[in-house]
N, C-alpha and C positions, 0 to 999 in steps of 0.2 A: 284614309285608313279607318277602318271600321276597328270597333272592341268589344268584347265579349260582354253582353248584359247580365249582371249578375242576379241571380234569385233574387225576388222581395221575400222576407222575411217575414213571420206573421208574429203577432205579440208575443204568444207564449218561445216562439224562437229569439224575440231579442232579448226578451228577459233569463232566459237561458245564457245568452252568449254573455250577456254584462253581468250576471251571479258567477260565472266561471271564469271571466276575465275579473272577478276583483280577490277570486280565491287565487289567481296567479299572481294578481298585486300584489296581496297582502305575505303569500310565500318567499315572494323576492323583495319588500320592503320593507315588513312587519320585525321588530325586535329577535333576535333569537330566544327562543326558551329549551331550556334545559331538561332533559330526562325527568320527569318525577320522580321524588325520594320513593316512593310507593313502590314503582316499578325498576328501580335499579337496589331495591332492596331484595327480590328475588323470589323464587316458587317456594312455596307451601310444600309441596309433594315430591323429597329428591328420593324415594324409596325407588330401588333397581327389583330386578325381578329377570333371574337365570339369565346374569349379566347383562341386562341390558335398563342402564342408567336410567330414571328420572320415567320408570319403566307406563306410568298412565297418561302422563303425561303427553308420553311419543304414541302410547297406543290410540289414543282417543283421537288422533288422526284421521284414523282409518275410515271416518263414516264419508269423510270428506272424498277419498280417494273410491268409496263405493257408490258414491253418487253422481259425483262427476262421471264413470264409467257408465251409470245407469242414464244419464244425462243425455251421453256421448252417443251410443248406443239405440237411445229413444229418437234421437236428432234422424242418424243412418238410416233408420225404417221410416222415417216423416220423407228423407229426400228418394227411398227407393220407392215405396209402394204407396202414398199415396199419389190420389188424381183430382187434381187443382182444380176448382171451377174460374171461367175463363176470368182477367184480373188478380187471380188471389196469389201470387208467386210477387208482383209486386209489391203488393201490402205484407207479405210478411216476410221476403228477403232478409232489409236490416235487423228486425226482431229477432228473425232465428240464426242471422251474423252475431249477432251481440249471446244469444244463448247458446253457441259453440264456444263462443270466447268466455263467458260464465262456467261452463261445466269443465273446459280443458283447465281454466284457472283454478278450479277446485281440485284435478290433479297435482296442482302445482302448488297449491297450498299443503297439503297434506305432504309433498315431498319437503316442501321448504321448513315448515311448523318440526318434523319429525327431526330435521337434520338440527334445526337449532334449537331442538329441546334436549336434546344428546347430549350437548357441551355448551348450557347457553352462553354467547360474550356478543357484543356488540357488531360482528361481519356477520356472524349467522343470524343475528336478529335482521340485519338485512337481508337475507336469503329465504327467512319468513316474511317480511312485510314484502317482496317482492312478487312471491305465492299469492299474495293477498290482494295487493293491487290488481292482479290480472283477471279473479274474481270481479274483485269491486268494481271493475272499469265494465264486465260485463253486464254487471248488476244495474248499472246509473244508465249504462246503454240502454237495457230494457225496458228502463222505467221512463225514458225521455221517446222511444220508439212509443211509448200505450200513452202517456198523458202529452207529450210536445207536437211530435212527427216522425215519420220513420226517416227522414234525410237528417233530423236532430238528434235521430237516435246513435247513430254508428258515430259520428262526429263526437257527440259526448265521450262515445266509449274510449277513442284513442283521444282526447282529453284524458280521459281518466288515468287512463294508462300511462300516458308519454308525464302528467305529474304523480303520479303514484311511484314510477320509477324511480322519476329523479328523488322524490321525496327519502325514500329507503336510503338511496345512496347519499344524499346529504346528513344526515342524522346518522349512519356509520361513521362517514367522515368528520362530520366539524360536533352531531350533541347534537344539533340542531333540531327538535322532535314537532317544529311550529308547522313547517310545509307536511310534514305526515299527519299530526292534527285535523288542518284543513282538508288534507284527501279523507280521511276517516269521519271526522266528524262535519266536514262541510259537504260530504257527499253524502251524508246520511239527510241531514236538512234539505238536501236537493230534495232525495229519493220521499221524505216525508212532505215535501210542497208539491210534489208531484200529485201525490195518493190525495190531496184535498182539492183534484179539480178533474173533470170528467176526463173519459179514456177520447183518445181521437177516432176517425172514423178507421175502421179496417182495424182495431186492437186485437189482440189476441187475448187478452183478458187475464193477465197477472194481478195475483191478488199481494197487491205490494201491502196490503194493513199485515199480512203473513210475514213477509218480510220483514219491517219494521219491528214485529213486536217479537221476533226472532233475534235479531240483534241488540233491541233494547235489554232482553232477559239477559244473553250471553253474556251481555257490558258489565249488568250489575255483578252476574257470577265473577265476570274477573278482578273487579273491582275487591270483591266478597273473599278474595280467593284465599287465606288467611284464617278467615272468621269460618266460611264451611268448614275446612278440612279441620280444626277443633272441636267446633259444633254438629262433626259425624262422627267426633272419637276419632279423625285420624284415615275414615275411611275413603274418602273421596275429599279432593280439592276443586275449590271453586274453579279453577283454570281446567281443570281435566272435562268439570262439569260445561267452561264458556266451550270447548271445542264442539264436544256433542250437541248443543244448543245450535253455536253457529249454523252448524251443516245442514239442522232442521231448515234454514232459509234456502233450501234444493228443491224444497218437495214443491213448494208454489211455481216455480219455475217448472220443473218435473209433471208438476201438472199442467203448464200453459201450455206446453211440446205434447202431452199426449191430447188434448184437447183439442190442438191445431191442426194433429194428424189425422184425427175424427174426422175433423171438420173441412180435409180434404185440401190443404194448403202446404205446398212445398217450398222449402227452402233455397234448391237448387233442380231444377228441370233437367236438366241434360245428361246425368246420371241414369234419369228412371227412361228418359228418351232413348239412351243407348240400350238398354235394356228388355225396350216394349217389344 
């Protein structure tokens, strides 16, 4: 009886699989912690506007749901019109996998953020962080397809994903906010030890320093979110502010998809084949 030889792995791929295997340790063995007083103490900003509750809050959504669409869209004309030079469909497959699953997440984020800004309580906060993982997982995908491998890419993502999930649903259920932590802030660590070591061959060329310094701004607004909305008189809150900041992290991606289609690399071949 013969058995299937499994890949060898090259360093940057083990190192990947044992930082992701101790972020799943530490979520299933690690202490529970508790919601922070900070953040179960509530938004700055509960002003409505022609009925509609907590009204900037929900609107400042929207960049998310206009970029993902611009995302979505850019993707469509990458798989109809362009023309691949021979090789380039396999180097950038997982990439622009992981950047469909990035851009529909950002749909999803904006439906999820909107619904549990509405009537914030702890299930809708899961139906935002749910939004959010499905970004995030596309985001850590991308960023392991340009700095790891494009076979380490797509794997990460549903990593991301399959704990991003459960993470939401745990922390609804028991409080438990230590496995969303880790998917938030242990994916951000990834995404920043990625961006300090060269791109692999065949990258598409994400400017993940955009990214990081995207969500480092947003973090601090939310954190901030309090202190702005005082320190504008009332006009704007830091949270309204972390939304539109976040979404900024579109445009690096938005640019690596229009760049790739330049550059004559398709995502899916069979589309533009039926077509020619």
């Amino acid at each position: 009886m013969t058995f299937p030889v499994l890949p060898s792995l090259s360093r940057r791929e083990r190192l990947l699989a044992g930082f992701l295997l101790l972020l799943w340790v530490l979520a299933v063995a690690a202490p529970a912690l508790p919601m922070p007083a900070a953040l179960a103490a509530g938004f700055a900003d509960g002003r409505g506007w022609h009925g509609l509750p907590n009204a900037l809050d929900v609107l400042s959504n929207l960049p998310f749901a206009l970029l993902g669409l611009a995302g979505l869209w850019r993707l469509h004309r990458v798989d109809r019109w362009a023309h691949p030079e021979p090789g380039a469909d396999e180097r950038a497959a997982n990439a622009l996998d992981c950047a469909w699953l990035f851009f529909a997440g950002l749909l999803v984020t904006a439906a999820g953020s909107a619904f549990f800004h509405l009537q914030p309580d702890a299930h809708r906060l899961a139906a935002d962080r749910a939004g959010m993982a499905v970004a995030f997982a596309g985001l850590v995908g991308l960023a392991a397809c340009e700095r790891v491998s494009p076979r380490a890419g797509w794997a990460t993502a549903w990593c991301t994903l399959t704990g991003g999930l459960l993470a939401a649903a745990v922390a609804a259920e028991t409080g438990n906010v230590l496995p969303w932590a880790l998917v938030q802030f242990g994916g951000m660590a990834l995404v920043l030890a990625m961006a300090l070591v060269p791109r692999v061959r065949g990258a598409l060329g994400l400017n993940l320093g955009a990214v990081i310094a995207c969500y480092a701004v947003a973090k601090l607004l939310e954190v901030g979110d309090h202190a702005i909305y005082e320190a504008t008189a009332h006009l704007v809150s830091g949270h309204t502010l972390k939304h539109l900041v976040a979404a900024l992290a579109a445009l690096p991606v938005l640019a690596m998809v229009r760049a790739a289609g330049r550059g004559g690399l398709r995502h899916n071949p069979a589309p533009a084949a039926a077509t020619a």
